[in-house]
KEKE-3310 file (N, C-alpha, C; in steps of 0.2 Angstrom, whole numbers, plus 5000, padded with zeros to 4 digits):
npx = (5004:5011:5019:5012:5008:5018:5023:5011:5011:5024:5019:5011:5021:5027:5019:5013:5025:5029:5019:5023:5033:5028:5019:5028:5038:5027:5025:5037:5038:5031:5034:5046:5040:5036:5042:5052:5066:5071:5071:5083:5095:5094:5105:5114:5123:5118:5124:5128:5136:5145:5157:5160:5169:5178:5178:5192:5195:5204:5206:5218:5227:5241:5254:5271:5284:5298)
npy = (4994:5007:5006:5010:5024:5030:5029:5035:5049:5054:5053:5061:5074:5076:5076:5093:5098:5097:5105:5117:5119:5122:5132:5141:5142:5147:5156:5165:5161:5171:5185:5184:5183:5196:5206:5219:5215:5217:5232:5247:5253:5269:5278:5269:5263:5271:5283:5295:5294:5306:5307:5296:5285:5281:5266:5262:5264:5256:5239:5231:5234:5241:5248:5242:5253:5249)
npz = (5000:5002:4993:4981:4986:4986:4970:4969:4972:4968:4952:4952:4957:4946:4936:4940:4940:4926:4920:4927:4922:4906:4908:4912:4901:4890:4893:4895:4878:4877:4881:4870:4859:4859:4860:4847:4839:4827:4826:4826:4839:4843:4837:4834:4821:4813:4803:4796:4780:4775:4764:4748:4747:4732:4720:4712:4694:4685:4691:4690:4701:4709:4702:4698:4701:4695)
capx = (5000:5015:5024:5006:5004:5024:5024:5007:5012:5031:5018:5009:5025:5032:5014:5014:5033:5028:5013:5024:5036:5025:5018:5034:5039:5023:5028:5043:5039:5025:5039:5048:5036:5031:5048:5054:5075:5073:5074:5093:5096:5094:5113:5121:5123:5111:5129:5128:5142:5146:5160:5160:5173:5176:5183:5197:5192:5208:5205:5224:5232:5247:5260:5277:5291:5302)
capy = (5000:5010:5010:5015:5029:5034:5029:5040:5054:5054:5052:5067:5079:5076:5079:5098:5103:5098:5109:5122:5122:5121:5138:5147:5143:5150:5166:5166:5162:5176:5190:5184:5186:5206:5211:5219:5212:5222:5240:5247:5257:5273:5282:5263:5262:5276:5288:5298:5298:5312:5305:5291:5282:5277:5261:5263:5259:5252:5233:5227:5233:5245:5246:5242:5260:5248)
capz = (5000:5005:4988:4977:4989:4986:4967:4965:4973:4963:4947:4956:4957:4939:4933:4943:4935:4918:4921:4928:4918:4903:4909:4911:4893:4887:4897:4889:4871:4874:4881:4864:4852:4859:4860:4841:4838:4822:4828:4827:4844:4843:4836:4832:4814:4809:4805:4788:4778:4769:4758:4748:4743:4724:4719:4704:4689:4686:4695:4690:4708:4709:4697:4700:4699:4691)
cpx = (5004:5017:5018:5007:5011:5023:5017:5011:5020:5027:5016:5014:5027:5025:5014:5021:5033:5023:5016:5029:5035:5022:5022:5037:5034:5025:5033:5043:5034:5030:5044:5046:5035:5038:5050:5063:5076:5074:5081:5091:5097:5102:5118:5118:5119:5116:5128:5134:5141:5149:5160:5165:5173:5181:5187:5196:5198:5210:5213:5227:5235:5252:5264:5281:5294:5302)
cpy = (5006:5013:5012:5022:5033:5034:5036:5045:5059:5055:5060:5074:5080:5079:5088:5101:5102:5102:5116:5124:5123:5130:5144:5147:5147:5157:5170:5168:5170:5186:5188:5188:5194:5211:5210:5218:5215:5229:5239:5251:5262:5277:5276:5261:5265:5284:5290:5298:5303:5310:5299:5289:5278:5270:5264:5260:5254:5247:5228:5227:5239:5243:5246:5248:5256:5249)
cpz = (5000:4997:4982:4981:4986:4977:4963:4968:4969:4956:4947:4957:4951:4937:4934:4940:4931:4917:4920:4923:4911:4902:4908:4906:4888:4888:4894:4882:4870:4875:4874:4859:4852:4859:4852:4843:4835:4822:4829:4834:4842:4845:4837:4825:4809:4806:4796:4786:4772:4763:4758:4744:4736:4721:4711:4701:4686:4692:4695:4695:4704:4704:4700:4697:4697:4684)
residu = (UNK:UNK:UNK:UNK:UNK:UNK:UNK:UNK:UNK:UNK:UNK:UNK:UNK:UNK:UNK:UNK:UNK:UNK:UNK:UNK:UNK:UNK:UNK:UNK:UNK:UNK:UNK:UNK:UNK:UNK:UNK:UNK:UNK:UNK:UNK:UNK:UNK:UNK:UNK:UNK:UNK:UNK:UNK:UNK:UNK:UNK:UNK:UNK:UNK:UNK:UNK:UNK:UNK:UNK:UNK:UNK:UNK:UNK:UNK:UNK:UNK:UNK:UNK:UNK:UNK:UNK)
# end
């Protein structure tokens, strides 16, 4: 009788922290989804350049002075 009462009540706790832990993933995936990733921060990588640099239409590299 002993080890029913122990083996339910052991069936009984794993049931309750799948539950709970069930719920606090929900919680989580739901703070996921409402938070946007995509925004940049406000003054990182929003920098204007002025000049742009041109590449040389000449693609052969640097001559040699010899």
């Amino acid at each position: 009788m002993e080890a029913i009462i122990l083996i339910g009540a052991i069936v009984l706790l794993t049931l309750l922290g799948m539950r709970l832990i069930h719920r606090i993933n929900a919680r989580h995936d739901a703070r996921i989804a409402s938070h946007t990733f995509s925004d940049a921060m406000p003054g990182v990588g929003r920098r204007s350049r002025k000049h742009h640099r041109r590449v040389p239409e000449d693609r052969s590299g640097p001559a040699d002075p010899d």
